[in-house]
C-alpha positions as CSV (number, residue, x, y, z in Angstrom):
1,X,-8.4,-41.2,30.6
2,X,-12.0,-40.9,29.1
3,X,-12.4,-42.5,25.9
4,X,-13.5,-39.7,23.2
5,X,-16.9,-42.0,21.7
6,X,-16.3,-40.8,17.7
7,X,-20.1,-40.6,17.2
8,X,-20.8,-38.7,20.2
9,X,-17.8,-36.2,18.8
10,X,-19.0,-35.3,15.8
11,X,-22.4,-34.7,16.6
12,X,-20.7,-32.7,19.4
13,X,-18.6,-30.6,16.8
14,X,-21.6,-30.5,13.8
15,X,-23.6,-28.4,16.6
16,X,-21.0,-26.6,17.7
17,X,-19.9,-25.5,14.2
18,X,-23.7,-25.1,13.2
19,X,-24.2,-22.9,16.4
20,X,-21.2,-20.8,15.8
21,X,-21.8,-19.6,12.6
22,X,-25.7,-18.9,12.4
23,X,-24.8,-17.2,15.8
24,X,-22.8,-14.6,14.5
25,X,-24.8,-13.1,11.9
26,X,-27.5,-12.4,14.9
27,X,-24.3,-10.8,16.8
28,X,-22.6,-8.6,14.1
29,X,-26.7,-7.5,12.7
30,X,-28.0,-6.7,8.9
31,X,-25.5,-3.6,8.7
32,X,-22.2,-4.8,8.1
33,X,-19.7,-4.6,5.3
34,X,-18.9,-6.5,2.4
35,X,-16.0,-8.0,4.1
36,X,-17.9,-9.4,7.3
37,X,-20.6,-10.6,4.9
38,X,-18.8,-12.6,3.0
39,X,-16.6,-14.3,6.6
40,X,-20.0,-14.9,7.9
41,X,-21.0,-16.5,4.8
42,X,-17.6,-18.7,4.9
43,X,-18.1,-19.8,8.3
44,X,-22.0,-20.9,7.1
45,X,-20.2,-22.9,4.6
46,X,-18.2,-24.8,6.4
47,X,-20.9,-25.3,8.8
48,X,-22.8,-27.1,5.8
49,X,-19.8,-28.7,5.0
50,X,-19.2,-30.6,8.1
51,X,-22.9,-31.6,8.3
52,X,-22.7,-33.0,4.6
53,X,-19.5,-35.1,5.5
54,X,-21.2,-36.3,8.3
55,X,-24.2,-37.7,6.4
56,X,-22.0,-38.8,3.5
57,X,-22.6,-42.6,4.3
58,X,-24.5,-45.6,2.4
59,X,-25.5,-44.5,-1.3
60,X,-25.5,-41.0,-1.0
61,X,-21.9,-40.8,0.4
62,X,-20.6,-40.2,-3.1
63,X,-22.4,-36.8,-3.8
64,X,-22.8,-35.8,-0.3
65,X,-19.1,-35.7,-0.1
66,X,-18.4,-33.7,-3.4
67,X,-21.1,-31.1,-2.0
68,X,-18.8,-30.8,1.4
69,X,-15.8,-30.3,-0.7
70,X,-17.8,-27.8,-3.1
71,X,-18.7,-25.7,-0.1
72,X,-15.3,-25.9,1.5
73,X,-13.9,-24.0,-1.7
74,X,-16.4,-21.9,-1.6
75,X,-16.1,-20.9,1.9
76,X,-12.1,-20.4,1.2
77,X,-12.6,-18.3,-1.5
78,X,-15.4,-16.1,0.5
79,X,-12.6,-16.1,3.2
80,X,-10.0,-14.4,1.0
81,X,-12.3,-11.9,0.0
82,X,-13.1,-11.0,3.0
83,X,-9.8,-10.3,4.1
84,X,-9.1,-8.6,0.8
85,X,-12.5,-6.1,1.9
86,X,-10.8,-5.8,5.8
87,X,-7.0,-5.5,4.6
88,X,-6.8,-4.7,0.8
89,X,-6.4,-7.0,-2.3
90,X,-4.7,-9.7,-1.2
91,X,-2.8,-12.2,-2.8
92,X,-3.5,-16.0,-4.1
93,X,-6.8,-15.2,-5.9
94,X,-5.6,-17.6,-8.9
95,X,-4.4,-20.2,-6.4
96,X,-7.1,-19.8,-4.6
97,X,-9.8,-20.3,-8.0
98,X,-7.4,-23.5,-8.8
99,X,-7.7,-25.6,-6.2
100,X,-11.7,-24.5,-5.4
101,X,-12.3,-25.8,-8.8
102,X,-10.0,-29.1,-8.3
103,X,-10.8,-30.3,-4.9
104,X,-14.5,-31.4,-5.6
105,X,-13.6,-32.4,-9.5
106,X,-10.3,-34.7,-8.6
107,X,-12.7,-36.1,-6.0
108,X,-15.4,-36.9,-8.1
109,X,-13.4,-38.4,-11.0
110,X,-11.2,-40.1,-8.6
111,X,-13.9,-41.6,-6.3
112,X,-13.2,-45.1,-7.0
113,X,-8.9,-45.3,-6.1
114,X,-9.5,-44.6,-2.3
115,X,-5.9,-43.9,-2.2
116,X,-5.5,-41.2,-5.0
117,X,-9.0,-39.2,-3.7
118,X,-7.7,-39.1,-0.4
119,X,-4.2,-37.5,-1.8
120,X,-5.9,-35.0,-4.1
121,X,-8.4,-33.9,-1.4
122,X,-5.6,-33.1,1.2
123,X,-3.1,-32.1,-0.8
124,X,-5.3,-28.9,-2.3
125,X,-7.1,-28.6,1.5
126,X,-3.5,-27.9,2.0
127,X,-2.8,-25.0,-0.6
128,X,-6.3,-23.5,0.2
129,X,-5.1,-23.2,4.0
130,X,-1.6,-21.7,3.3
131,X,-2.9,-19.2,0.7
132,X,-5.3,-18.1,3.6
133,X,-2.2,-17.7,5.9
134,X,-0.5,-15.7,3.0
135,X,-3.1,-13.5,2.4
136,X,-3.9,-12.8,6.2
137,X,-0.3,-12.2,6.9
138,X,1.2,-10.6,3.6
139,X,0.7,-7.4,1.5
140,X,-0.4,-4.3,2.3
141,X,-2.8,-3.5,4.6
142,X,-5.2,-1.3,6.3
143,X,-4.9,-0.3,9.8
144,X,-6.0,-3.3,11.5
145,X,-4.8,-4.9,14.6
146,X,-2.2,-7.8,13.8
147,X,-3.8,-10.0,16.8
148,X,-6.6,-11.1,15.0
149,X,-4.5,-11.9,11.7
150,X,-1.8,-14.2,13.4
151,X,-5.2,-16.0,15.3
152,X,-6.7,-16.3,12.3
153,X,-3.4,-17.8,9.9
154,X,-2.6,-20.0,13.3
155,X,-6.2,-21.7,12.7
156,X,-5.3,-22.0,8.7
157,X,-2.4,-23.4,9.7
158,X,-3.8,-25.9,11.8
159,X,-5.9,-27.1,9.5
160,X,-3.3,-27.4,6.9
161,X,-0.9,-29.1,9.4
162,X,-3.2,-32.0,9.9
163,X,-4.5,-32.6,6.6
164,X,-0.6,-32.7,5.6
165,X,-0.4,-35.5,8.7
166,X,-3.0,-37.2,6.9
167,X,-1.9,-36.7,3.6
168,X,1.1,-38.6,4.8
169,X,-0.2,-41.1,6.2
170,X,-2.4,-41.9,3.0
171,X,0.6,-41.8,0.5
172,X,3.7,-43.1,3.0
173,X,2.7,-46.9,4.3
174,X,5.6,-46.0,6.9
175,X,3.2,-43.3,8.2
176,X,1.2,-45.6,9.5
177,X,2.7,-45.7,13.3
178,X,0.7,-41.7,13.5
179,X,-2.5,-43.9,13.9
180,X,-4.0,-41.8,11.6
181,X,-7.2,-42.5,9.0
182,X,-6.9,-41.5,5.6
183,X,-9.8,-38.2,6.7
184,X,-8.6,-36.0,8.2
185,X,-11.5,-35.9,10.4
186,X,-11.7,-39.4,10.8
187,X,-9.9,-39.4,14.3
188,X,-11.3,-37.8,17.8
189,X,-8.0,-35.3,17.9
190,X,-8.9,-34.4,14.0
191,X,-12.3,-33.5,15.2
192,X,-11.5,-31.9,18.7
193,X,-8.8,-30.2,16.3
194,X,-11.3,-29.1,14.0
195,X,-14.2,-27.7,16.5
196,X,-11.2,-25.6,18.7
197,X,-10.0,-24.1,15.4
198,X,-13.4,-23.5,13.9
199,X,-14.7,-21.4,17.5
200,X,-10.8,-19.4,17.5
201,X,-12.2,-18.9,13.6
202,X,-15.2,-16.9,14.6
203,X,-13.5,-15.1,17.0
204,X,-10.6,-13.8,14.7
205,X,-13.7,-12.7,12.3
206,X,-15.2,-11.4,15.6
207,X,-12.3,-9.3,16.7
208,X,-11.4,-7.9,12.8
209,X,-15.5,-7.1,12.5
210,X,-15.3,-5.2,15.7
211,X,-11.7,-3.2,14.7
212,X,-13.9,-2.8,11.3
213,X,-17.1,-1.2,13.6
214,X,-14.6,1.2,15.4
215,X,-12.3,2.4,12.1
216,X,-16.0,3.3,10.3
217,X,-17.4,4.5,13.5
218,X,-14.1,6.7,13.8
219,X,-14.6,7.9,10.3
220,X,-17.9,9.0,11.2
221,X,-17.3,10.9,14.0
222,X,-14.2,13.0,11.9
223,X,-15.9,13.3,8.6
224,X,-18.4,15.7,7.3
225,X,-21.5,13.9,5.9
226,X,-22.6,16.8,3.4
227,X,-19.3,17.8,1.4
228,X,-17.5,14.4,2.5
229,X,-14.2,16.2,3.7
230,X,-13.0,15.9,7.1
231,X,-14.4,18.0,9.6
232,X,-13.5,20.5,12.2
233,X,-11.8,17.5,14.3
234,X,-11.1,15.5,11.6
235,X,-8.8,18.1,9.7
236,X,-7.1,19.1,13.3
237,X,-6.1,15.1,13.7
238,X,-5.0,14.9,10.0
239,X,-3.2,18.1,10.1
240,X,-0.8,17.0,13.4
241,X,1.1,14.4,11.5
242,X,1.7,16.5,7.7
243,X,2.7,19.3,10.2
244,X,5.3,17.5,11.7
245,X,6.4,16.0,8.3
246,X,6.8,19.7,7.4
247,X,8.7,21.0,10.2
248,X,11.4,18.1,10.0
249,X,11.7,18.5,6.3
250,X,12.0,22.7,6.4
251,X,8.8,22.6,3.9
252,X,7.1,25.7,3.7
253,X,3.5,25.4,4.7
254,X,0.6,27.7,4.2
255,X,-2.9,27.6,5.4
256,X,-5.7,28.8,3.5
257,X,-9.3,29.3,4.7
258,X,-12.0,30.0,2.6
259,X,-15.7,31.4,3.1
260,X,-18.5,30.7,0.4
261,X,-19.8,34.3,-0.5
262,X,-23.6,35.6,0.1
263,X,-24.5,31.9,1.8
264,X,-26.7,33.5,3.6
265,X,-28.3,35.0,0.3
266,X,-28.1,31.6,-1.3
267,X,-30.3,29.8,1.6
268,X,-32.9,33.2,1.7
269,X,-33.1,33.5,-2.1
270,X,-33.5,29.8,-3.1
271,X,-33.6,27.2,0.3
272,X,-31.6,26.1,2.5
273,X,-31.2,22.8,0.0
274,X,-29.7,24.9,-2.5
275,X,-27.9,25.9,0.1
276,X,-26.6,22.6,1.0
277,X,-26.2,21.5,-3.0
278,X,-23.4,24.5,-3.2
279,X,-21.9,23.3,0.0
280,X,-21.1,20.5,-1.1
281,X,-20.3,21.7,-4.7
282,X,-17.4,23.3,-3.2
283,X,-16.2,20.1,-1.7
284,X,-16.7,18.2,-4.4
285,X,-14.3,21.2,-6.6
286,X,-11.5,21.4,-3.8
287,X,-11.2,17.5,-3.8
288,X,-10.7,17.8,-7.5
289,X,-8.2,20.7,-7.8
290,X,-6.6,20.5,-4.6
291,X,-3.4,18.3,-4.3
292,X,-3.0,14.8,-2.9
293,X,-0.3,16.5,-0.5
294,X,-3.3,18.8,0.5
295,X,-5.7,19.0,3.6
296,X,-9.4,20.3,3.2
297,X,-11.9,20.1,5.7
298,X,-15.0,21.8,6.7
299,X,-14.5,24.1,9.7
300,X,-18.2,24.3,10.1
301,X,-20.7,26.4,7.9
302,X,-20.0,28.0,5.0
303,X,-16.3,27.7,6.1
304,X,-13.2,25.6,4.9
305,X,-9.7,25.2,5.4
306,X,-7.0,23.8,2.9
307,X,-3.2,22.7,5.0
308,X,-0.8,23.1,2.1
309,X,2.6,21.4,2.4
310,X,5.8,22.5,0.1
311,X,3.9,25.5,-1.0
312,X,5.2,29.1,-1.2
313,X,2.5,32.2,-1.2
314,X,2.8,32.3,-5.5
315,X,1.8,28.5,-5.7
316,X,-0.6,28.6,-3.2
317,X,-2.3,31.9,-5.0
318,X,-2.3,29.8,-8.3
319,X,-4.0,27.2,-6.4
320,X,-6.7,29.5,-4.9
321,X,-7.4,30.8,-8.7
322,X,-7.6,27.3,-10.2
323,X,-10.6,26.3,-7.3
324,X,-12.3,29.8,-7.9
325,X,-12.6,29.2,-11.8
326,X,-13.4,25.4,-11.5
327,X,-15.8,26.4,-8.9
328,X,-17.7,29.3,-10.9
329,X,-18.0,27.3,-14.1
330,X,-19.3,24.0,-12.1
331,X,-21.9,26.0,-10.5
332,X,-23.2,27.8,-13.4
333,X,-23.6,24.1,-14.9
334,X,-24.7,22.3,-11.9
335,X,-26.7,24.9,-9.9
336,X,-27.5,27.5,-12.6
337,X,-25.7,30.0,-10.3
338,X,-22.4,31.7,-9.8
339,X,-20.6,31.0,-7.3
340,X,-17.3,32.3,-5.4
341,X,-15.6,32.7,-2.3
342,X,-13.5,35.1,-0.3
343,X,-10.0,33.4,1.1
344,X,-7.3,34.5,3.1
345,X,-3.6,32.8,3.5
346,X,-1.1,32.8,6.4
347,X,2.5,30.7,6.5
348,X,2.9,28.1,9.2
349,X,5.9,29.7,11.0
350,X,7.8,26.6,12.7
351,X,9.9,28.8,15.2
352,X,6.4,29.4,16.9
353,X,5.4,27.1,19.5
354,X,2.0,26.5,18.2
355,X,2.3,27.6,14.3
356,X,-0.8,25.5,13.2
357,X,-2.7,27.9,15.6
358,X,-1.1,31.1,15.1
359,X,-1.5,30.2,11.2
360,X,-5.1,29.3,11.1
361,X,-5.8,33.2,13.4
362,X,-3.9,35.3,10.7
363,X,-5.4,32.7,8.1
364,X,-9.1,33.6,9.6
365,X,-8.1,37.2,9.8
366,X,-7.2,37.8,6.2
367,X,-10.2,36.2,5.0
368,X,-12.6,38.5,6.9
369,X,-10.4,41.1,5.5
370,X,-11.0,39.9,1.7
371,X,-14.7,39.5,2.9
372,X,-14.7,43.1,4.1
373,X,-12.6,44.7,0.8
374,X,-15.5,43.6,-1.5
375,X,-15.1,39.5,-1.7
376,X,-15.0,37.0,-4.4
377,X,-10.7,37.4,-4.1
378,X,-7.8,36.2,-1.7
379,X,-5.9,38.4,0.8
380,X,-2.3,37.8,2.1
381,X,-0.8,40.4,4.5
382,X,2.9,38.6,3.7
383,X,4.9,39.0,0.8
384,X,6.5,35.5,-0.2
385,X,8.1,32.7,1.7
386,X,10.4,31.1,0.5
């Protein structure tokens, strides 16, 4: 077998670490989210931190090695937040504050009793590691891919499996027969350890940055930049599943669309940014009287659709006066005009084969009927559902 030279290894791993992380940021670009920021900033941290332990020697090993430890909590912590900005708050952040502030203090009051630093050190290494696994692996969460999650708590785990090796063989004489140094990077296998786990690190934050890319490019694609609501495709793919949640449940379901009256007037009268400004008025009003249950979207010009689940043809008619009047008074104040809309309802009749369809026709319909009786009011050609 080829002996590892220690030496040659770290300067081996310190590039390779160093490389790694600046090498992402010139991957991933300037536009990226909160979340990837603050992973790419954890992985320059560590980066630093491995070069600082490595030139902790002579006079300037006492300091040198508190500033590793500083920016090893610091990276933790920027770790956990960035899986609380991919997956949603995420637990440990008081655990996680605890032992960033302890690790470089116990070590710095504890510098002399080789012994009790070395315990203190690995013992909170270890608690930052399994808080990372915690958080990576529990709570709720976004729709991200679980590959990179379990890749990225098997590398926290890692790390927290050797520094407990270590731990053990600073505190248990018996320990001893591990061959193990008090560091946890002390020994070849710690370091080839360490430089594995850090490269599967940056490929985990790869991965999750990537799945991040695709859920915003996704969002994109389905959302309408001007009123924020979902678009045309947007509302189609949102309306499937609440459809099929209504036909297993027996809900009654109604579809409304809507058309914003004299837009064409609006845009001749005043520009087509005044235009746009009650455009996006109206979105702004339906998010803010519609239900949560509810489905808007932005069919594409002045027109807009509403799904509404567990609504009968009185509730959804309450619902369509609510918007009108929140709509009229936030225009006079906003836009200094008044504004209204001609709407027409249909039921979603399940026994049909395609009811979202056949609803969203007789919906269409009855608004061009409203539109043609005089607008500014809702038409229905059904009585009540039940």
């Amino acid at each position: 077998m080829i002996p590892l030279d220690i030496n040659a290894l770290s300067v081996t791993t310190a590039v390779t670490v160093c490389a790694v992380a600046l090498g992402l940021p010139l991957v991933m670009g300037t536009r990226v989210s909160v979340g990837t920021r603050r992973a790419q900033v954890s992985l320059v941290l560590l980066s630093g931190a491995w070069v600082c332990a490595m030139a902790a020697t002579g006079m300037s090993q006492h300091w040198l090695a508190v500033a590793a430890l500083a920016m090893v909590s610091l990276a933790s912590h920027q770790m956990l937040q960035a899986l609380s900005g991919w997956l949603g708050p995420r637990p440990g952040q008081w655990p996680m504050v605890a032992a960033g502030v302890a690790l470089p203090l116990g070590y710095l009051f504890n510098f002399d009793d080789v012994v009790v630093r070395n315990a203190w050190t690995l013992a909170w290494a270890v608690v930052q590691c399994f808080v990372l696994v915690c958080a990576a692996l529990l709570g709720q969460h976004r729709e991200q891919t679980l590959r990179w999650r379990v890749l990225l708590a098997m590398c926290f785990t890692a790390y927290a499996l050797l520094a407990l090796m270590h731990l053990a063989a600073t505190v248990l004489p018996a320990a001893s027969v591990l061959s193990l140094q008090p560091g946890p990077f002390a020994s070849r296998w710690g370091q080839l350890v360490a430089q594995t786990v850090f490269v599967l690190m940056a490929m985990a934050v790869l991965v999750a940055w990537r799945r991040e890319a695709e859920a915003a490019l996704e969002a994109l694609a389905n959302s309408d930049s001007l009123t924020g609501l979902p678009n045309r495709r947007g509302w189609l793919h949102g309306a499937r599943p609440l459809l099929a949640q209504a036909r297993r449940n027996g809900w009654p379901t109604m579809v409304m669309m809507i058309d914003l009256d004299f837009f064409k007037k609006i845009n001749d009268e005043h520009g087509h940014q005044m235009g746009d400004r009650a455009l996006a008025l109206l979105g702004r009003c339906m998010r803010a009287c519609l239900r949560e249950s509810d489905l808007a979207g932005r069919f594409g010009g002045e027109e807009f659709v509403v799904l509404m689940p567990q609504t009968n043809q009185r509730v959804a008619e309450l619902m369509d006066a609510r918007l009108r009047a929140y709509l009229r008074e936030h225009s006079r104040e906003q836009l200094g005009l008044d504004l209204n809309f001609s709407s027409g309802l249909a039921p979603c009749d399940f026994r049909s084969e395609e009811p979202l369809r056949q609803a969203l026709l007789a919906a269409d319909k009855a608004m061009y009927q409203a539109k043609a009786d005089g607008r500014g009011h809702m038409h229905s050609d059904f009585n009540d559902l039940r």
